[in-house]
N, C-alpha and C positions, 0 to 999 in steps of 0.2 A: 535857448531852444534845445529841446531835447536830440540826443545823437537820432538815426533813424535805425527799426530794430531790427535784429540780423534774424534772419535764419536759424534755425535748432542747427542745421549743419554747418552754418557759416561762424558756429562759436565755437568750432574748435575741439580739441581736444579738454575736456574737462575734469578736474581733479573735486574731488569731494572730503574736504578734509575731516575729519571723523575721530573721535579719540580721547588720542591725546595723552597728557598726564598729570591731569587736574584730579583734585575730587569728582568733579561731574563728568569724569569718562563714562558711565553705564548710560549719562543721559546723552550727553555727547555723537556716543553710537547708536542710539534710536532716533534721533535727529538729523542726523549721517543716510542712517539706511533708506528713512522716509523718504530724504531728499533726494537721494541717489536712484529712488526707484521712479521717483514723479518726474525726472530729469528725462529717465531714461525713457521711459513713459512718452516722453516728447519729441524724442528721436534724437536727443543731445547725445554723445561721445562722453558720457562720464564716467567714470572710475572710482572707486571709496580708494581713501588714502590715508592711513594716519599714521602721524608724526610720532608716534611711541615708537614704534618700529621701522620706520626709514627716515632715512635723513630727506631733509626737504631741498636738496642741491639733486636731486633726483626729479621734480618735477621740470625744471630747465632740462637735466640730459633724456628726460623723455617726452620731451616735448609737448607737454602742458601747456595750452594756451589763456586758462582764466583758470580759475581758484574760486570754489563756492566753501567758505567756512563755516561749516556746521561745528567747530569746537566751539567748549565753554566756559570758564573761568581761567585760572593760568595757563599763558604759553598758548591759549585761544582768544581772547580776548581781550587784550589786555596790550596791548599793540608790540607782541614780542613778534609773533608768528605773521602780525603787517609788516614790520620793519623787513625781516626779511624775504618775506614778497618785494618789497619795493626795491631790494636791494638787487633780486631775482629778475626783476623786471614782469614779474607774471601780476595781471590784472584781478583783483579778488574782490569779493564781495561783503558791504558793511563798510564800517567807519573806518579813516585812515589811524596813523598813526599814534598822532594825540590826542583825539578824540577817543579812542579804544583804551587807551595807558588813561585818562582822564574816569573815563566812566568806571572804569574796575575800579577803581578806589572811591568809596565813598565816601570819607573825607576828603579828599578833592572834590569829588563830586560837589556835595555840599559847600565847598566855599565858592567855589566858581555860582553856584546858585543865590547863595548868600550875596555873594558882590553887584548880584544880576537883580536884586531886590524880588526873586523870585523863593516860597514859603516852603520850608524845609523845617521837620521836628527838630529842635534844641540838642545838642551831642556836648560831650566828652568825648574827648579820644585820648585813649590811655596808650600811650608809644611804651615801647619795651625798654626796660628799666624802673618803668614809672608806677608798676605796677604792685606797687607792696600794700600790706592790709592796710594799713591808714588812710592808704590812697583810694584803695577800691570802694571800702566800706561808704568812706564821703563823697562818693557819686551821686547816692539819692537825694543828696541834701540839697543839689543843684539842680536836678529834674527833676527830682520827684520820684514818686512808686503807683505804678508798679512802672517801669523804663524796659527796654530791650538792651541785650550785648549781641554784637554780632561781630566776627571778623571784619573787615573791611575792604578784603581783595577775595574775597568768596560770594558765589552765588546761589540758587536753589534751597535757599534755608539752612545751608551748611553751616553747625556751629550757632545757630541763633539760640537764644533763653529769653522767655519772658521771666523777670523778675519780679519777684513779690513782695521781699522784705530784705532788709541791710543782709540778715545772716545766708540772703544766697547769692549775694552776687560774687564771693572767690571762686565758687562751684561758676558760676555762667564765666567767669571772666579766663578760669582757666581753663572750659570748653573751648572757648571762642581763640585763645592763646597756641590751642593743636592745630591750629591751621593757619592762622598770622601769627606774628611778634608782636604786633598789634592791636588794640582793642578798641571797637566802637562803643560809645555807650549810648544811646538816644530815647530822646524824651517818647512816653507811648502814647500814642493817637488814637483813642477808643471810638470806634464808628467803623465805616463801612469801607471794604478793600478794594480798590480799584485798577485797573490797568487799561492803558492806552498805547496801541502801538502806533506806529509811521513808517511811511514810505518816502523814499526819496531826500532830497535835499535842497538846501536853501528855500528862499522864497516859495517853490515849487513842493516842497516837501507839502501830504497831507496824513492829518489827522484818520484813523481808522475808528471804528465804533468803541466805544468805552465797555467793558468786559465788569460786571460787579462779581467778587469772588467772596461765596458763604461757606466756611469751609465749619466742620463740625469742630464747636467749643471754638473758634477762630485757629482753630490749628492748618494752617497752610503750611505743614511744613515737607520736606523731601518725599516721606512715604505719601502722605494727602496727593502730592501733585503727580507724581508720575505713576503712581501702581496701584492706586484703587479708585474707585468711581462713587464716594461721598461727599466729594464737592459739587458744588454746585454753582452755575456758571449763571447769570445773567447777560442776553444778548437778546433786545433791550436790556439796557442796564439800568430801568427804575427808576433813576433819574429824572429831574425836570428836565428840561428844553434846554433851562437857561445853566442849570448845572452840568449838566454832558457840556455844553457849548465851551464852558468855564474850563472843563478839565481836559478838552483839547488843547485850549488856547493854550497853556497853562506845560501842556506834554510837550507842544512844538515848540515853545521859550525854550523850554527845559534843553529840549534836543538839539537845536540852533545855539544856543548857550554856548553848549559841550564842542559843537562843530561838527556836530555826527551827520553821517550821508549814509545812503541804500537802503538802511532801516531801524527801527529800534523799537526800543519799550519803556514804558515810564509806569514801574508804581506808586501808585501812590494811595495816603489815604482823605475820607469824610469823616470829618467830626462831629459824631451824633451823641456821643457817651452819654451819662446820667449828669455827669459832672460838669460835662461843657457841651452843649447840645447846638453850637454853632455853624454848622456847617460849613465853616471853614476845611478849604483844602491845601492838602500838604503834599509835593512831592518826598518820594524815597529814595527813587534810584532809576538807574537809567540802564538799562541791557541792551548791551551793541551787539550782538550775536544770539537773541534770543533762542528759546526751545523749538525744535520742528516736530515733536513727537506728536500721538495721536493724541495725548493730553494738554498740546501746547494752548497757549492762548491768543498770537499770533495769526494763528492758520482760522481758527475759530473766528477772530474778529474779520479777519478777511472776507470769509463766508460769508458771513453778515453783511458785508461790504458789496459780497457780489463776484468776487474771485477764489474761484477754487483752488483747492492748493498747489495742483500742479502748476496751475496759471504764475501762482504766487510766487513759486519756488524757478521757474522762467523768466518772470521779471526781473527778481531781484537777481538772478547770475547776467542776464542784459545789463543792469545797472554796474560790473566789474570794472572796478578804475582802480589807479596808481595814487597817489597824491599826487608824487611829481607832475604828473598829466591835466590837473584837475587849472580851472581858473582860481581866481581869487576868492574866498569867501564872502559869503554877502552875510551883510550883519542882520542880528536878527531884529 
């Protein structure tokens, strides 16, 4: 049974974490701000706060009572900035601790998926060392072409290459090298882009409306998503009945899998290509701290849902727990 909800004034004094010092600080802080103003909006006690420039033993001596995290990739995500919360004792928002260090990596990711007999595109992971021409070039021999490289502890399309032939992937691998030590390689899933976010946790957790994203030439990448308006959003998502239904079922595994709680997001893709025209679906990844901007997809599916985003952005700071505080996980 769910706690009973408090009051905008009986939660306290609220910190709005915002920032940071990832790559995705610029979106970080539009996601921060939104949140900060729909809060405020509500009559909550929030504050923007971010971690680049205060130390976080600052929210205990000023008296912060819950922690809504809007950062996103390192040191956001990633279960550094949960750790210490939980050490902090202040109640935060989103997935605890290994669940958040789980989903940032996408090789974790993936195996923990893999193990769960849940359908993830085919990878290489090229660990640092391992990465010399010999090495890179006989990637495609194993996936195939055209494949992606992406970092693995990065989000927002930071760093991604689609690949087209053997002579470019030292170019994609030493993109993707400026931001891990690490290199993902994964097999390329041509068809239709998908995202599915959630609410809540365990059993109780639900599926939100499936999101289809057309983005020009399939280019979803950092500029597409946040700073110009040539994407194009499907909400219905075009889908059959029995496909939406699939690629919830399919997002909550995903999320249950990981152990994630408050909320998330699963993309993933439809296989519709020339070449394999199956409709088989594949997850990609999982975001424990998703986007709050006016470009997010989150807030959008929500609507669709029937919840506005202040609403949204109120529930999920209700939702602020510890681990240490939580019960046992229910399996999924």
């Amino acid at each position: 049974m769910s706690p009973p909800l408090l009051s905008p004034q009986a939660l306290g004094k609220v910190a709005v974490l915002m920032g940071g010092r990832s790559a995705e600080r610029p979106v970080s802080l539009m996601s921060g701000e939104g949140v900060l103003a729909a809060l405020q909006s509500q009559g909550v006690d929030a504050h923007a706060f971010d971690p680049a420039e205060r130390e976080l033993l600052a929210l205990k001596q000023e008296g912060f009572a819950r922690v809504f995290i809007a950062l996103h990739g390192r040191h956001g995500e990633d279960g550094t900035v949960q750790g210490a919360l939980e050490l902090l004792g202040i109640p935060y928002t989103g997935s605890g601790v290994m669940a958040s260090s789980i989903a940032m990596d996408k090789v974790m990711t993936k195996r923990v998926w893999a193990a769960e007999g849940l359908p993830t595109p085919r990878w290489v992971w090229l660990v640092a060392g391992q990465q010399a021409r010999e090495q890179v070039v006989a990637v495609p021999d194993t996936l195939g072409l055209p494949l992606i490289v992406k970092p693995p502890r990065e989000g927002s399309s930071i760093g991604i290459s689609k690949v087209q032939g053997y002579s470019q992937m030292q170019d994609a691998v030493a993109l993707a090298a400026q931001y891990d030590p690490d290199v993902l390689c994964e097999e390329f899933i041509d068809g239709i882009e998908l995202t599915c976010p959630v609410l809540g946790e365990g059993d109780s957790a639900r599926a939100l409306p499936v999101v289809r994203i057309d983005a020009p030439e399939g280019k979803y990448d950092f500029q597409n998503k946040y700073y110009t308006d040539v994407v194009r959003y499907g909400i219905p998502s075009g889908l059959s009945a029995a496909e939406e239904a699939e690629v919830q079922r399919l997002t909550l595994a995903a999320y249950r899998a990981l152990g994630c709680r408050g909320w998330g997001r699963a993309d993933l893709m439809l296989r519709t290509g020339p070449g394999n025209s199956d409709r088989a679906i594949f997850l990609l990844e999982m975001n424990t701290s998703p986007g709050m901007t006016s470009h997010s997809l989150v807030p959008m599916s929500a609507r669709a849902a029937g919840i506005p985003y202040e609403a949204l952005c109120l529930q999920l700071l209700q939702g602020a727990a510890l681990d240490a505080s939580r019960p046992g996980r229910s399996q999924p």
